[in-house]
MILUMTOR-882608 format. One record per residue (C-alpha): x, y, z; residue in one letter; residue number from 0. Coordinates in nm, 2 decimals, decimal comma. Layout:
<nodes>
+--------+--------+--------+------+-----+
:     px :     py :     pz : code : pos :
+--------+--------+--------+------+-----+
:      X :      Y :      Z :    A : NUM :
...
+--------+--------+--------+------+-----+
</nodes>
This chain:
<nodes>
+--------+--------+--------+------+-----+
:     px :     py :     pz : code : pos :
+--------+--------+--------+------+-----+
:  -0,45 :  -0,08 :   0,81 :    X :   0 :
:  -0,26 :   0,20 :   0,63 :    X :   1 :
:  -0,27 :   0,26 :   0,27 :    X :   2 :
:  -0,09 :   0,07 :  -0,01 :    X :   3 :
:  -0,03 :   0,24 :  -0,39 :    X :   4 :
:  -0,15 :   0,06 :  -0,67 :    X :   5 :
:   0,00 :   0,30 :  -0,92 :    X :   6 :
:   0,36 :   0,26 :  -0,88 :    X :   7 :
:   0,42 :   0,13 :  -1,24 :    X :   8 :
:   0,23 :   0,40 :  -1,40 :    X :   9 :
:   0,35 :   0,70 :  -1,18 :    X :  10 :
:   0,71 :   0,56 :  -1,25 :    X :  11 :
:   0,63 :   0,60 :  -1,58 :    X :  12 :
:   0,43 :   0,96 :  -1,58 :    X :  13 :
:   0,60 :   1,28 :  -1,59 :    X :  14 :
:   0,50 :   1,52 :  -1,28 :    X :  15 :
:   0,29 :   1,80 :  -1,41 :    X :  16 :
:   0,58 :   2,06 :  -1,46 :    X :  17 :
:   0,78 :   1,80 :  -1,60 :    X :  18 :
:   1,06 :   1,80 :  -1,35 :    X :  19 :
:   1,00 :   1,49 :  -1,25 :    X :  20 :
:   0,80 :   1,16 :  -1,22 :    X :  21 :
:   0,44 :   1,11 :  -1,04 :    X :  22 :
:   0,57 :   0,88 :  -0,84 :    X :  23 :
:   0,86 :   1,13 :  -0,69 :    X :  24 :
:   0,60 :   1,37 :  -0,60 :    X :  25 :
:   0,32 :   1,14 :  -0,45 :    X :  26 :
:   0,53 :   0,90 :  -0,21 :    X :  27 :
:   0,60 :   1,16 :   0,03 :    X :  28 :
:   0,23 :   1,21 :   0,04 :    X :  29 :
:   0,18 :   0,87 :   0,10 :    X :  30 :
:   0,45 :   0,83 :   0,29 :    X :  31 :
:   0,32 :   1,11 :   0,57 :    X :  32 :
:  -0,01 :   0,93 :   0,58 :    X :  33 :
:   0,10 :   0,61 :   0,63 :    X :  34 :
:   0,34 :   0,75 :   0,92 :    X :  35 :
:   0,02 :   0,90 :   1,06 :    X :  36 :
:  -0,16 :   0,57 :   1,07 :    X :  37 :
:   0,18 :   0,44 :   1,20 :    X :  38 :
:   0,17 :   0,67 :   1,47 :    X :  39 :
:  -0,15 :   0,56 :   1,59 :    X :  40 :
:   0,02 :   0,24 :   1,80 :    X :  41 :
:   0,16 :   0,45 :   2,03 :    X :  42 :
:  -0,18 :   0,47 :   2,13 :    X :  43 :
:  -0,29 :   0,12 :   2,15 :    X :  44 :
:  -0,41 :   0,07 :   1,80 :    X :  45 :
:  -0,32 :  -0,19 :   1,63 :    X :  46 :
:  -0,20 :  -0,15 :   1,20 :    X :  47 :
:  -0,15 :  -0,44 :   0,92 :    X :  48 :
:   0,12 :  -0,28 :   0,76 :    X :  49 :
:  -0,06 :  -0,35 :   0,38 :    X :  50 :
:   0,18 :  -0,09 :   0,22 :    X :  51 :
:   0,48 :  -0,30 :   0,29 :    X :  52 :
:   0,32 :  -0,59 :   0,23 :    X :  53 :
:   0,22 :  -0,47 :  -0,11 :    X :  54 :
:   0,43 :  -0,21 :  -0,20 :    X :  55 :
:   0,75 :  -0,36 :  -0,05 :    X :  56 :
:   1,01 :  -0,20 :   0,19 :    X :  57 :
:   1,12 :   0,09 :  -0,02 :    X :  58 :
:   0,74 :   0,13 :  -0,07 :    X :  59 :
:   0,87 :   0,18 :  -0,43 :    X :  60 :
:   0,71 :  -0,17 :  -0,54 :    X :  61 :
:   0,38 :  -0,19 :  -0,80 :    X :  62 :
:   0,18 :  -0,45 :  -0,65 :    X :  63 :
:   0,01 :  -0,59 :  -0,97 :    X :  64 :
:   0,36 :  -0,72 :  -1,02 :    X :  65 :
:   0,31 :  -0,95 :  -0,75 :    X :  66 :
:  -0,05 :  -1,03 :  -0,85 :    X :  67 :
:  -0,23 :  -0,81 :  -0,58 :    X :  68 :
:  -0,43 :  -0,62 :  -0,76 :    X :  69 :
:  -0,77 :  -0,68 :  -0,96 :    X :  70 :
:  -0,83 :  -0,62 :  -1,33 :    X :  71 :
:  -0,98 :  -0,27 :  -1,24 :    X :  72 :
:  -0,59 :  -0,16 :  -1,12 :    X :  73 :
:  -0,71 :  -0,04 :  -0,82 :    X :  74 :
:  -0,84 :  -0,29 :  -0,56 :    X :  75 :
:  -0,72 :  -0,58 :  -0,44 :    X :  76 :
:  -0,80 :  -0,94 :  -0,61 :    X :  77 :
:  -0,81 :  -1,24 :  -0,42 :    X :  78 :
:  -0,46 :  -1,33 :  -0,36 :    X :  79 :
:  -0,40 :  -0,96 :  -0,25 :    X :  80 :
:  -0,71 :  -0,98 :   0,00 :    X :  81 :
:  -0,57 :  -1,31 :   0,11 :    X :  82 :
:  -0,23 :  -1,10 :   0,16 :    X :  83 :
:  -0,47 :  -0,86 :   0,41 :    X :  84 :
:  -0,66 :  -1,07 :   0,59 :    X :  85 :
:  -0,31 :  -1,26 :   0,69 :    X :  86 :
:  -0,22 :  -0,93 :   0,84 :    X :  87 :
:  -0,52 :  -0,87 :   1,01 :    X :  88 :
:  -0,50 :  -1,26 :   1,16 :    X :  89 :
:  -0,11 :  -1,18 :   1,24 :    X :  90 :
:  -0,26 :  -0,94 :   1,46 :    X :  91 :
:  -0,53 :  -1,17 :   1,64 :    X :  92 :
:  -0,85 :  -1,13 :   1,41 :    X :  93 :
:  -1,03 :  -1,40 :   1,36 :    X :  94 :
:  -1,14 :  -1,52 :   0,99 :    X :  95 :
:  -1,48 :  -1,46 :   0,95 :    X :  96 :
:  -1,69 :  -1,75 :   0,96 :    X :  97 :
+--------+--------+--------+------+-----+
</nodes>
């Protein structure tokens, strides 16, 4: 599973800390390079959900509370946005748990 951003709407909104530009502008690529290490990890038989897409949409430039993913605490997932995961995880053969 890579890694999704549940801060999209408030590091749209932040200034970067020189000013030059926003939060979000500098932390994507960050993101971005992780998630394209996880990514990566196919090529060697692994297996991803692809959560960031999924919640972040496929600019990965999405906040996923808009699309009522994320719990009250703006950080983790509430239940629709686990129900989102575990889809992914049963697109790729997982069973639910029982």
């Amino acid at each position: 599973m890579n890694v999704y951003n549940p801060y999209v709407n408030e590091d749209k909104a932040a200034p970067s800390y020189d000013g030059s530009t926003t939060r979000f502008a500098v932390f994507k690529p960050y993101l971005d390079e992780v998630n394209q290490f996880i990514d990566n990890q196919q090529s060697r038989g692994y297996e991803m959900a692809d959560i960031y897409t999924a919640f972040n949409g496929p600019n990965h430039d999405q906040d996923p509370g808009d699309k009522g993913y994320i719990f009250l605490d703006g950080l983790h997932p509430n239940d629709t946005g686990h129900r989102v995961i575990a889809e992914h995880f049963r697109s790729l053969g997982y069973d639910p748990l029982q």
